[in-house]
N, C-alpha and C positions, 0 to 999 in steps of 0.2 A: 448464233445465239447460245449454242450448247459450249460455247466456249467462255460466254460471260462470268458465270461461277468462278473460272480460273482467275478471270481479269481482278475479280469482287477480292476474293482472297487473299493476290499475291500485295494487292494495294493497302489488305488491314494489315499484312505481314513485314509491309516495308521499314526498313527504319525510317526514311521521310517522312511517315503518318505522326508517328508518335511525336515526332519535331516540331511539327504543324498543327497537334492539338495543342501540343505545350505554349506553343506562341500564343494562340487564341487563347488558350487559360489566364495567360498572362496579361492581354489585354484587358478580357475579362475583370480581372481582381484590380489592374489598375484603373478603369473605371466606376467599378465599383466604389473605390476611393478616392475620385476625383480632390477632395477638399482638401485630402494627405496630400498627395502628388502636386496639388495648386501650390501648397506651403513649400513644398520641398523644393520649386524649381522659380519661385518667389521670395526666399529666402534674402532678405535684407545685405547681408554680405556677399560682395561680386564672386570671391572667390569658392563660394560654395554653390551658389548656379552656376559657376562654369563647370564646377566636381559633378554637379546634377546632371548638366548636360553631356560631359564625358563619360560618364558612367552611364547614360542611358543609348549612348553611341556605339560603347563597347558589348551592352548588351547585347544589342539589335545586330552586332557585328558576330557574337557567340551563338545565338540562336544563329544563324543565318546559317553560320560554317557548319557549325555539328549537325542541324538538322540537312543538309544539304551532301557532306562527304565524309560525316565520323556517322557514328552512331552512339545516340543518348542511353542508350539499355548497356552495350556493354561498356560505356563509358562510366555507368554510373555502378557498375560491378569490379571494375578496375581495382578498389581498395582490398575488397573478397578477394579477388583471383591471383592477388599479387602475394597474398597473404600463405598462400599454399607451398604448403612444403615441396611437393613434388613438381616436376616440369609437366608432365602427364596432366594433372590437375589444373595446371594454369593454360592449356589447349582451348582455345576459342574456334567456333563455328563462325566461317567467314570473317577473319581478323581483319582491321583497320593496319592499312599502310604506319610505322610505328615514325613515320616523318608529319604523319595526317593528325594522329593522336599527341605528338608532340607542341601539337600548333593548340588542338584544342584544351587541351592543357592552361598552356600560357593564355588563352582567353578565357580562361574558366578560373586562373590564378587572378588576369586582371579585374576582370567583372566584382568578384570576390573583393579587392581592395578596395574598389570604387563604392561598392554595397557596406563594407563593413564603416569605412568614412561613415557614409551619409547614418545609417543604425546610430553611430558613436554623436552625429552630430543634434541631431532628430528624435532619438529614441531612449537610446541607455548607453550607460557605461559599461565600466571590466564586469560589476555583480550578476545584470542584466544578462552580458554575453556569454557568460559563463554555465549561468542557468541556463539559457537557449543553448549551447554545444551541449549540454549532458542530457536534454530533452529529445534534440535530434539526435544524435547518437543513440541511445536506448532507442527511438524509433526507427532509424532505419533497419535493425536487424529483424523485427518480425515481419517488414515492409518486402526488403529484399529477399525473405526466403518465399512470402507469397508470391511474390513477381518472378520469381526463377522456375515453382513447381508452375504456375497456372501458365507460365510460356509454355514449357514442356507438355503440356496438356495443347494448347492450341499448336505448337509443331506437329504435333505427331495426330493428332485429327485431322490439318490441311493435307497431310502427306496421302490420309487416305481416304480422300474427299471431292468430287468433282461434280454435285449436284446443289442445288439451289437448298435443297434438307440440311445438305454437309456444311452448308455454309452458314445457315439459321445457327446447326449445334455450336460449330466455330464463334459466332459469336457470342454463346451464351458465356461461353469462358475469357472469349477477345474481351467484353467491355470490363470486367475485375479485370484481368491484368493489364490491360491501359491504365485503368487507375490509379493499383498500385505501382503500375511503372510511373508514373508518374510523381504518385506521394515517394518513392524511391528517389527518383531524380532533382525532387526539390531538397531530400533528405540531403541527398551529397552535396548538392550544391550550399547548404547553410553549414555542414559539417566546415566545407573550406571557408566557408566566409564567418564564419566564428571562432575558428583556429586563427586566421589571420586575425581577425578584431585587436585584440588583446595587444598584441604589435602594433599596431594601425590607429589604433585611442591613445598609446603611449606618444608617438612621436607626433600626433596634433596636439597634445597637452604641450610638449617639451616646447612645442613650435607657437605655442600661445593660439592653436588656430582653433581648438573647438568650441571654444565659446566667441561669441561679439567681443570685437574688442570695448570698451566704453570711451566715448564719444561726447564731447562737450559742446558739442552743434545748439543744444536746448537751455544753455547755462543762463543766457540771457534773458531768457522765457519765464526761469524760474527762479530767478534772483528778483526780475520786476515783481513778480506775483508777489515772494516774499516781503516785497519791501511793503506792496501794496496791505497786506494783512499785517506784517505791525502797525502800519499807520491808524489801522482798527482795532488795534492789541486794548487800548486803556481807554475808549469809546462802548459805555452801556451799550447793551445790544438790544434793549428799551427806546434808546432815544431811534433807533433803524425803523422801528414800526410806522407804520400809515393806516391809520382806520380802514377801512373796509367801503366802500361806498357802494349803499344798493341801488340796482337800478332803476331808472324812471319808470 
């Protein structure tokens, strides 16, 4: 029992946990928006439910790996750390295999195409994406430096912590920085996927694919109607009436 406290700790501290809220969040917001999601993978055009359904394949394939054998905290610090002049300064605490982080990358590149597609098809253009990369961008830096101090705050409490108190204080600072690790990690995540847009809305344009194409399936439908309303064109709309008959 006097060992439980370690067990509580090591499990809020894993990179696993934070992987496994993020999927539940995501659940979460996708059904919360059931009617978005119904349209999106309903979508009249074959070849954009099948972009719906590969794009929600590749997701569930990114979540799976990173929460699994990368980690989403320093994954999502990647851009910071790389940014640093010195080698000293780009030193990570238990680094990822750089064959591991290569992989999550490239699923984090693909996810990103797939999302910015469906945005560009669904949602908005280049103005739209534009706006959204300069919102998230401005937001991740106060995100990220929260999420970096309030870790360091809960490392260095678990380090000297081994009671059921220690674990209360742990988490008064755990639940902010899951948070913002989190509003961090969606940060990055729309940073790539709004970088890429702009690229990604040009060659569906070029490609004639973001809009429906138009379809003369209903011509007949609507040449009858018309013809049927001239026929009424020079017909008093007098002579249409019918008295009223009250009931017996």
């Amino acid at each position: 029992m006097s060992q439980l406290p370690g067990y509580v700790e090591r499990a809020m501290l894993a990179s696993q946990t934070i992987g496994a809220i993020l999927a539940v969040v995501l659940v979460m917001i996708a059904l919360r928006n059931r009617p978005f999601i119904r349209d999106v993978f309903a979508d009249p055009d074959r070849f954009w439910r099948m972009a719906a359904k590969v794009t929600l394949g590749i997701l569930a394939t990114t979540l799976t790996w990173i929460t699994l054998v990368d980690n989403w905290l320093q994954l999502s610090s990647e851009p910071y750390r790389l940014s640093r002049p010195w080698d000293y300064q780009r030193v990570v605490f238990d680094p990822v295999s750089p064959d591991i982080r290569f992989v999550s990358v490239g699923l984090l590149v693909a996810t990103a195409i797939g999302m910015a597609a469906l945005f560009a098809r669904h949602i908005g253009g280049y103005l739209l994406q534009a706006g959204m990369l300069i919102v998230v961008t401005v937001a991740w830096i106060p995100l990220f430096i929260f999420q970096q101090r309030l870790n360091l705050l809960v490392i260095d409490a678990a380090e000297s912590s081994t009671s059921w108190s220690g674990v209360a204080g742990i988490m008064a600072f755990w639940i902010p920085r899951t948070g913002f690790g989190l509003l961090s990690i969606a940060a990055t995540w729309l940073i790539v996927t709004f970088l890429i847009a702009p690229v990604v809305t040009l060659m569906l344009d070029l490609l004639r694919l973001r809009v429906s194409r138009t379809t003369h399936e209903a011509d007949p439908f609507f040449a009858a109607l018309g013809n049927r309303s001239d026929a009424y064109g020079d017909v008093p709309l007098k002579s249409h009436w019918r008295p009223i008959r009250r009931p017996v």
